[in-house]
C-alpha positions in Angstrom: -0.8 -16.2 -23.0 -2.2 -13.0 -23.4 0.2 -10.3 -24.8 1.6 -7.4 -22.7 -0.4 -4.3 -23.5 1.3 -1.7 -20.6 -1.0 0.9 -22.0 -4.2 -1.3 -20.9 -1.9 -2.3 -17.5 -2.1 1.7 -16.9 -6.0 1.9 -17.4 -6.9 -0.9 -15.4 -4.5 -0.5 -12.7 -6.2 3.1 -12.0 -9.5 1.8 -11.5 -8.1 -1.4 -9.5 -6.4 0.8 -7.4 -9.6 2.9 -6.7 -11.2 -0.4 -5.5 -8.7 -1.2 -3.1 -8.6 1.9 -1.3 -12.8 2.2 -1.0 -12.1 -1.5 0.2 -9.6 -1.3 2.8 -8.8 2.2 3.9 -10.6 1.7 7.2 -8.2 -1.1 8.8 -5.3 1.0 6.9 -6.2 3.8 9.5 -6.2 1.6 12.5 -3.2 0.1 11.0 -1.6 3.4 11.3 -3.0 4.3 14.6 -1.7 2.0 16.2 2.0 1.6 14.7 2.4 5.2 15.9 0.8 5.0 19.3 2.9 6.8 21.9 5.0 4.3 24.0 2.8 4.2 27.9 4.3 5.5 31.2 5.6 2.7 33.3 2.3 1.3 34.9 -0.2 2.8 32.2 -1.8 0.8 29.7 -1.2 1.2 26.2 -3.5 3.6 24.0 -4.8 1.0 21.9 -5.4 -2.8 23.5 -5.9 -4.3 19.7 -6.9 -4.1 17.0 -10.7 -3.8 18.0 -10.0 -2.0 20.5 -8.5 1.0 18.2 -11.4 0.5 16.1 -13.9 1.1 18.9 -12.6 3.9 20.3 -12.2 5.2 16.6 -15.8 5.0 16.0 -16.9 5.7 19.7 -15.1 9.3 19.7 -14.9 10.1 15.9 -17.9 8.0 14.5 -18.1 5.5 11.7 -16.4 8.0 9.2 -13.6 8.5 11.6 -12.3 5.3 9.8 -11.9 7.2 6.6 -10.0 9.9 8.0 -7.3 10.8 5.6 -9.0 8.9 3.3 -8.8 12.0 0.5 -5.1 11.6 -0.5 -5.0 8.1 -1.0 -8.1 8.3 -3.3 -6.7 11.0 -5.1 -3.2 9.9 -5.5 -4.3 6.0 -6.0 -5.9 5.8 -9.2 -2.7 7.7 -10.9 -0.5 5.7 -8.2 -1.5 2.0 -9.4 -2.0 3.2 -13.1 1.8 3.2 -12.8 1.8 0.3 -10.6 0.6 -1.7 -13.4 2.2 0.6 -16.1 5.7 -0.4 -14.1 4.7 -4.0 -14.2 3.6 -4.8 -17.6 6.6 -2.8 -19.0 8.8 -4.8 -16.6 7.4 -8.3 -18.6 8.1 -6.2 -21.7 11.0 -5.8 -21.1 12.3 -9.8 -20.3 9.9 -11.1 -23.1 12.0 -12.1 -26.4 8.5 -12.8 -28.2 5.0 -11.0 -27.6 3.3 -14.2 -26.0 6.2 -15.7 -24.1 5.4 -16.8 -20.8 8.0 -15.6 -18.1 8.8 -17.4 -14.9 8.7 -16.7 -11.1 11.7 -14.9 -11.0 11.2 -12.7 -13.9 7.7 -12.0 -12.7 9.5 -11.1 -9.2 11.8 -8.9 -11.2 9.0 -7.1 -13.0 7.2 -6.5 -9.5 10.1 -4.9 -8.1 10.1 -2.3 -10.7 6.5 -1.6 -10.2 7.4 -0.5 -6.8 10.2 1.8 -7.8 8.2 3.2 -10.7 5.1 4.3 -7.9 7.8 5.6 -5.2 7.7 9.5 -6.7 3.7 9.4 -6.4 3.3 7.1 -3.0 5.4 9.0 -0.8 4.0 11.7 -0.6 0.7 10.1 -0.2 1.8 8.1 2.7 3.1 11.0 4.2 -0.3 13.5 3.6 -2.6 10.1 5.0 -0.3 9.0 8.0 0.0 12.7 9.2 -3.9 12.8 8.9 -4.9 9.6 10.7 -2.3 10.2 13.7 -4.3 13.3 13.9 -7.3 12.2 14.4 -6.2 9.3 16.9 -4.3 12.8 18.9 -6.2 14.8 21.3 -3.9 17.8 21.2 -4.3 20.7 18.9 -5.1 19.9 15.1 -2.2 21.4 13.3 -3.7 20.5 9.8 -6.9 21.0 8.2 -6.8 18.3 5.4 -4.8 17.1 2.6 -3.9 20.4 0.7 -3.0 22.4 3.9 -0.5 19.0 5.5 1.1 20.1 1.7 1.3 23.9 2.5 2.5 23.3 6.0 5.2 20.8 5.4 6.5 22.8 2.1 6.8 25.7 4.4 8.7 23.9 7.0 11.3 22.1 4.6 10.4 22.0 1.2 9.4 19.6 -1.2 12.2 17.2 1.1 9.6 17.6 4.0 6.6 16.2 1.8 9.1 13.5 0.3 10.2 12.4 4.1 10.1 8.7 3.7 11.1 8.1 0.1 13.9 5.7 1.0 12.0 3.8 3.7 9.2 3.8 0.9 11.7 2.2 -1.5 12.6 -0.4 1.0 9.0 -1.7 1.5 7.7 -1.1 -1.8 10.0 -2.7 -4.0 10.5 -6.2 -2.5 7.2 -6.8 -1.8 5.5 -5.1 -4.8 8.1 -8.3 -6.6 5.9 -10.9 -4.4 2.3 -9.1 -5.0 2.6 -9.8 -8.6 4.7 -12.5 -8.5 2.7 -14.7 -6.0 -0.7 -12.9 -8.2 0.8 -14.2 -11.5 1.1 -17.5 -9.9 -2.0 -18.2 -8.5 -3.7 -17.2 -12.2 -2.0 -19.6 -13.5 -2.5 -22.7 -11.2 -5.9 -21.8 -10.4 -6.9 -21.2 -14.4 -9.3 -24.1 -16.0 -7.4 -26.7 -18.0 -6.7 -25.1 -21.4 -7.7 -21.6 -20.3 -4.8 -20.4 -19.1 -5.0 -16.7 -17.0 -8.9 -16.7 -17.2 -10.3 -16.5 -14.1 -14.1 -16.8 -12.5 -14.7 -13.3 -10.6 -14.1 -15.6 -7.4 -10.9 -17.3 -8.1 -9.6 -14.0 -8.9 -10.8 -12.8 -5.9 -9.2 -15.7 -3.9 -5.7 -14.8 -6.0 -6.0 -11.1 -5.8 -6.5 -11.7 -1.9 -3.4 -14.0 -1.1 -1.5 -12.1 -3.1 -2.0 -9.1 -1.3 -1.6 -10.8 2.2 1.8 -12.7 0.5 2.9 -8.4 0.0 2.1 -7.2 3.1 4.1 -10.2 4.9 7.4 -8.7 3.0 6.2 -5.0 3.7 5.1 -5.4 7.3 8.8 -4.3 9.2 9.5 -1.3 6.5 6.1 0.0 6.9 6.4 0.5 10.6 9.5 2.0 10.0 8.4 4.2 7.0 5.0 5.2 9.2 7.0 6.2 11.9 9.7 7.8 10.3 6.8 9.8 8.3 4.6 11.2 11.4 8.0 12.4 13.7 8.5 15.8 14.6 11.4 16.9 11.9 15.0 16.7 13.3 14.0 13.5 15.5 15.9 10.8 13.3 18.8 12.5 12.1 19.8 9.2 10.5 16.5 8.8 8.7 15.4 4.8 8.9 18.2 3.5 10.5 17.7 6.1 13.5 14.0 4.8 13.9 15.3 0.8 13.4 17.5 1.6 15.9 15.4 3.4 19.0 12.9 0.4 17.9 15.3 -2.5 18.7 16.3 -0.8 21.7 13.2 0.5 22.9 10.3 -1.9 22.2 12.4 -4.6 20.4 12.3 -7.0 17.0 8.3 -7.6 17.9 7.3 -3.7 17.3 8.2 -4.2 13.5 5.2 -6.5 13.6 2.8 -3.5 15.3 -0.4 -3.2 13.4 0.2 -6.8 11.6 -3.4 -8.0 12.3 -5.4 -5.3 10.7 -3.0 -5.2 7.6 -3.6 -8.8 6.9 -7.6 -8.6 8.0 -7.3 -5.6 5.6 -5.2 -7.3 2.5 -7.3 -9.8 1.2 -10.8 -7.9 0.8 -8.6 -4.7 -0.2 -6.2 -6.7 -2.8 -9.2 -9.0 -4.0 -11.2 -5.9 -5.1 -8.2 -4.2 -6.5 -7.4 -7.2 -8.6 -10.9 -8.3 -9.3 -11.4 -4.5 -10.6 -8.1 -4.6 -12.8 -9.7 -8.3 -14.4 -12.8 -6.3 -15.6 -11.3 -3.1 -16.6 -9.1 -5.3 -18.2 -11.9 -7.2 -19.9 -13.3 -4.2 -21.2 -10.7 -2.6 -22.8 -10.4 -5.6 -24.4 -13.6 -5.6 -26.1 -13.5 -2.0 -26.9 -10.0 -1.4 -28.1 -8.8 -5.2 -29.0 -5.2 -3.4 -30.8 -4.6 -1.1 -27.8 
């Protein structure tokens, strides 16, 4: 097994996460759309029929590029944001290995997951926040109240402070951590069974891309019911769930019931396995390559 090097985990994980977001950021925005889609008046139809559907109308009254609205945070917060993801996990093995090469099971690999997904909370909701706000925007046809990322930063700092642009960070939490567990957990896994006999964790470009993939749709099963929460929690007006997530888990069960925590389900998982296969695929060759270049990093 190779050894733990959470310096090189850092590196890779940047460009990884760059990947993913070129990858999948499109079905993140209708993902978004239509988790926060106002609820229709008693005889109207729904904003959004589908999936498709929000995708149509995105391109038919935006354009193409309408799909990448909000796009600019994530790429700019993503390659530090995954650097740590990866930082978080290979220092998480670190930490359960008694030898350098010792090879650490399921659970341990769960455990070391989990604190992945605390160690990206500080960077990722704020993020979440900036690209949500952005891409319920977009899908609005009332007045634009932000111009892009850096002015959704002035605006909510001058509404409530820094606690305005880190709205979510507990709902964040609650996603992030039990499903950032099965990500690399299920990713670890799959590198394993899937490696040629006596090769262990060497992978051809497409198996990893057939692990990263699954492992990324494995995540977003866990992190489907938080993330409507979060989303929803992140794009109300301020003072409308006093009670933070449980006020929004509430008004849902009552409201829409247990099926809206599934809202936007389809384009996650269309968008997890091309998005997580390219992350993944990219973290295998940065890997690779700082390898060959700095073998004793």
């Amino acid at each position: 097994m190779p050894t733990v090097s959470p310096i090189k985990d850092f590196l890779a994980g940047g460009f990884g996460g760059m990947c993913l977001v070129a990858a999948g950021h499109p079905l993140d925005t209708i993902k978004v759309r239509l988790q926060t889609q106002p609820l229709p008046a008693p005889g109207q139809k729904p904003l959004y029929a589908g999936t498709w559907d929000c995708a149509l109308k995105t391109i038919r009254n935006e354009g193409f590029f309408g799909l990448y609205k909000g796009m600019a945070a994530p790429l700019v917060g993503v390659t530090p944001m995954f650097a740590v993801c990866f930082l978080g996990f290979g220092i998480g093995k670190k930490l359960q290995q008694t030898t350098p090469d010792q090879q650490l099971t399921a659970v341990q690999l769960f455990n070391a997951g989990m604190l992945s997904g605390v160690f990206t909370t500080a960077i990722m909701t704020p993020g979440e926040r900036i690209k949500c706000l952005l891409q319920v925007q977009a899908a609005s046809s009332g007045p634009k109240l932000y111009k892009g990322p850096i002015d959704v930063v002035k605006v909510l700092y001058r509404e409530g402070g820094i606690r305005s642009i880190y709205k979510g960070t507990c709902a964040t939490l609650l996603r992030d951590v039990p499903a950032s567990g099965m990500y690399f957990m299920s990713y670890e896994w799959l590198k394993r069974s899937m490696a040629p006999a006596g090769k262990e964790g060497e992978l051809s470009p497409i198996r990893t891309v057939v692990a990263g993939g699954i492992a990324g749709m494995l995540n977003w099963l866990v992190a489907i019911g938080p993330d409507v929460l979060k989303s929803r929690l992140q794009t109300a007006p301020e003072g409308k769930y006093p009670n933070g997530i449980r006020s929004v888990f509430v008004e849902i069960m009552k409201n829409e019931g247990p099926q809206a925590l599934f809202k936007g389900a389809t384009p996650v998982m269309i968008r997890a396995f091309p998005a997580n296969a390219a992350c993944f695929l990219g973290y295998e060759v940065a890997i690779k390559f700082l390898n060959m270049i700095a073998p004793n990093l």
